[in-house]
BAFI-3210 file (N, C-alpha, C; in Angstrom, 3 decimals, decimal comma, padded with zeros to 6 digits):
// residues 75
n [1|2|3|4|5|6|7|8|9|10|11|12|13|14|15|16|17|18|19|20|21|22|23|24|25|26|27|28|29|30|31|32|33|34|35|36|37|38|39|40|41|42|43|44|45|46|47|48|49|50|51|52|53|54|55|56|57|58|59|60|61|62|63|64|65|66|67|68|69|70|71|72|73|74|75]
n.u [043,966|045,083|044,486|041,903|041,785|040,092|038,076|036,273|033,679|032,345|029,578|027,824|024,487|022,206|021,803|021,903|023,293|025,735|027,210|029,859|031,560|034,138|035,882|039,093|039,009|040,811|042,539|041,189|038,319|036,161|034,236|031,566|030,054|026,528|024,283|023,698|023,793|025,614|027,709|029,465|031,470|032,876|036,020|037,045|039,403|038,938|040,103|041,444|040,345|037,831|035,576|034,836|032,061|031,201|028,300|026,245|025,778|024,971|026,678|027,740|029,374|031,588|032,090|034,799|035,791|038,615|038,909|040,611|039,979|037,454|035,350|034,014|031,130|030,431|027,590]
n.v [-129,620|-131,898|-135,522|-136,112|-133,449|-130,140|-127,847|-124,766|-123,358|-120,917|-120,804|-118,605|-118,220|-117,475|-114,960|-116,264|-117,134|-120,141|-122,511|-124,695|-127,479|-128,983|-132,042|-133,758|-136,989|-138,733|-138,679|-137,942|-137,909|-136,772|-135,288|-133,763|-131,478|-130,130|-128,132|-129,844|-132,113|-134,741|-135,440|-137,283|-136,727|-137,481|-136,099|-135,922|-134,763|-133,116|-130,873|-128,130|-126,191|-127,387|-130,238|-133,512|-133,935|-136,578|-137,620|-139,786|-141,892|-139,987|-138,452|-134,674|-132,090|-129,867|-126,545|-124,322|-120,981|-118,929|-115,395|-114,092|-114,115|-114,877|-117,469|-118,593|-120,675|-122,850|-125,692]
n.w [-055,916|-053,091|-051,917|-049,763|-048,961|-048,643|-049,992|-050,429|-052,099|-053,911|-055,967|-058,633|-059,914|-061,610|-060,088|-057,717|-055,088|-054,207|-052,121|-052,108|-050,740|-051,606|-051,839|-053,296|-053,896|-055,327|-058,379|-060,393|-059,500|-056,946|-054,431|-053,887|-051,651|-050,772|-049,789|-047,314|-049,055|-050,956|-053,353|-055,383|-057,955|-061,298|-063,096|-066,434|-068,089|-071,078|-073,342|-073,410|-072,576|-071,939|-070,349|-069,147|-066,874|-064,600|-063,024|-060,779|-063,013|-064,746|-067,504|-068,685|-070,474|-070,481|-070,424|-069,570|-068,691|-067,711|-066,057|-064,207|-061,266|-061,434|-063,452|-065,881|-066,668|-068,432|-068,949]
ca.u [043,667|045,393|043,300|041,207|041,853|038,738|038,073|035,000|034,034|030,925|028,969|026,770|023,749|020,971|021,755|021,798|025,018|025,469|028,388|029,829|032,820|034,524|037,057|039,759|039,255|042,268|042,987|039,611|036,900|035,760|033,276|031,240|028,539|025,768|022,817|023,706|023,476|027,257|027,643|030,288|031,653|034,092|036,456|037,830|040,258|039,349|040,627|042,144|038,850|036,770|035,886|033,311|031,401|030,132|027,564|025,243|025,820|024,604|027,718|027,571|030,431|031,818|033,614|034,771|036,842|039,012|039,115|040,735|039,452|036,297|035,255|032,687|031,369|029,066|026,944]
ca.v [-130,143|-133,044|-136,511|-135,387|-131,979|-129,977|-126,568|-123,926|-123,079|-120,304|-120,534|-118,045|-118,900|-116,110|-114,360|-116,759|-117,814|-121,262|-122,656|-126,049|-128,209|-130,009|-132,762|-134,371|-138,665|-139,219|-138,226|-137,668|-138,008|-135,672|-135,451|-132,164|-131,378|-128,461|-128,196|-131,247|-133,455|-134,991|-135,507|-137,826|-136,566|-137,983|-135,325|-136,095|-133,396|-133,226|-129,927|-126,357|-125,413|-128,899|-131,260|-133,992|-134,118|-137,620|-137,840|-140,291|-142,194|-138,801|-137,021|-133,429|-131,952|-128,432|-125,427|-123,107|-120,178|-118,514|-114,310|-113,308|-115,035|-115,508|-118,565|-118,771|-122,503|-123,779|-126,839]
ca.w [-054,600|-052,904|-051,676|-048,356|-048,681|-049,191|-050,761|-050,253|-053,642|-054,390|-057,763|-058,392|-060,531|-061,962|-059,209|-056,150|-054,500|-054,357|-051,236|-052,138|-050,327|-052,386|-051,534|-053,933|-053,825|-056,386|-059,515|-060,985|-058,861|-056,140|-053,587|-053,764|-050,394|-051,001|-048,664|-046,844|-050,169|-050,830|-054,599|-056,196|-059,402|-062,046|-063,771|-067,182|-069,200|-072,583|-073,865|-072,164|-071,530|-071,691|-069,144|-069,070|-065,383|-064,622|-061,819|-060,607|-063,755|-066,147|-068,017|-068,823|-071,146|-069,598|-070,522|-068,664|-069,159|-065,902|-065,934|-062,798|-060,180|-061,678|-064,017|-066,865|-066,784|-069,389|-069,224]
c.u [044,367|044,470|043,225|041,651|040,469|038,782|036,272|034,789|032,237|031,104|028,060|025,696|022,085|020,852|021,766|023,267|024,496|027,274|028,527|031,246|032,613|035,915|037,398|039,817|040,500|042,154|042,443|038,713|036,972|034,857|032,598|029,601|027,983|024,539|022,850|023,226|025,179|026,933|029,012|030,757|032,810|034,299|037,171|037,767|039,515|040,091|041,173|041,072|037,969|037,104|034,704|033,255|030,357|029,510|025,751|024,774|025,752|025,953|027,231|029,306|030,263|032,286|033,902|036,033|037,331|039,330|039,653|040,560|038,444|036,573|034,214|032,474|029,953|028,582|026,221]
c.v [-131,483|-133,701|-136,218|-134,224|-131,097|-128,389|-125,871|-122,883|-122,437|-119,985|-119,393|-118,115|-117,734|-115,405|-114,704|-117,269|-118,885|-121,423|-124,083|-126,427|-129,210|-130,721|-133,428|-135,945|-139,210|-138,374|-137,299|-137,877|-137,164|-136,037|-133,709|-132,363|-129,903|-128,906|-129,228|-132,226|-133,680|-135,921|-136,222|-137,646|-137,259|-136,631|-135,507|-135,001|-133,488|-132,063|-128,729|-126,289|-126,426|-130,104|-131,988|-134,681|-135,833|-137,680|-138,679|-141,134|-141,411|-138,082|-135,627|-133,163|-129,987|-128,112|-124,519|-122,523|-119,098|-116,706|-113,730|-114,573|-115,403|-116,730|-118,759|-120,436|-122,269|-125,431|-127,279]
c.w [-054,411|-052,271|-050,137|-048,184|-049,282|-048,879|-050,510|-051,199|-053,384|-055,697|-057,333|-059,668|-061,271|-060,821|-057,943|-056,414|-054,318|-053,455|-051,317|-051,403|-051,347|-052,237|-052,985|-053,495|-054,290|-057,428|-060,176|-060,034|-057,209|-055,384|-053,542|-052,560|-051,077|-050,191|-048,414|-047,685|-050,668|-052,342|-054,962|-057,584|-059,873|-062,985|-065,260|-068,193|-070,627|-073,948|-072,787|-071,857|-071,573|-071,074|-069,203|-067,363|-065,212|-063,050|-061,822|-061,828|-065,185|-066,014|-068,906|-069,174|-070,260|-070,292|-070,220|-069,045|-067,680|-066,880|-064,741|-062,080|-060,391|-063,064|-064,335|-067,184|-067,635|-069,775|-070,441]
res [x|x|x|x|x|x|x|x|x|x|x|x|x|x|x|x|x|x|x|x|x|x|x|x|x|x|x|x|x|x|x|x|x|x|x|x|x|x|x|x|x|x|x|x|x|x|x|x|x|x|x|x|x|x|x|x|x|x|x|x|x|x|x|x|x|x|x|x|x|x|x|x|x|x|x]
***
């Protein structure tokens, strides 16, 4: 994504869909909306498939793996 360009991204979650916008700030950091709540994240790489999510001061380490068009994310 380039900065103010914004993307319409569905998770789906034990069975519920989940519809988020998510804009590009710079480099790393993002802006993600879901049920009219607008979320600030920080993105940093750390491997092919690992990423640590910082939000709201709490980080969370990721990894997600892409099949297709789909995408296995683990928190």
């Amino acid at each position: 994504m380039t900065p103010r360009v914004g993307s319409k991204v569905e998770l789906r979650y034990r069975g519920n869909a989940y519809v988020l916008h998510v804009c590009c700030l710079g480099a790393s950091a993002y802006r993600v909306e879901v049920d009219g709540a607008r979320i600030d994240v920080g993105a940093e790489v750390l491997g092919r498939f690992e990423r640590r999510l910082t939000m709201g001061g709490t980080t969370h380490r990721i990894v997600t793996i892409a099949d297709g068009v789909d995408h296995l994310v683990e928190i």
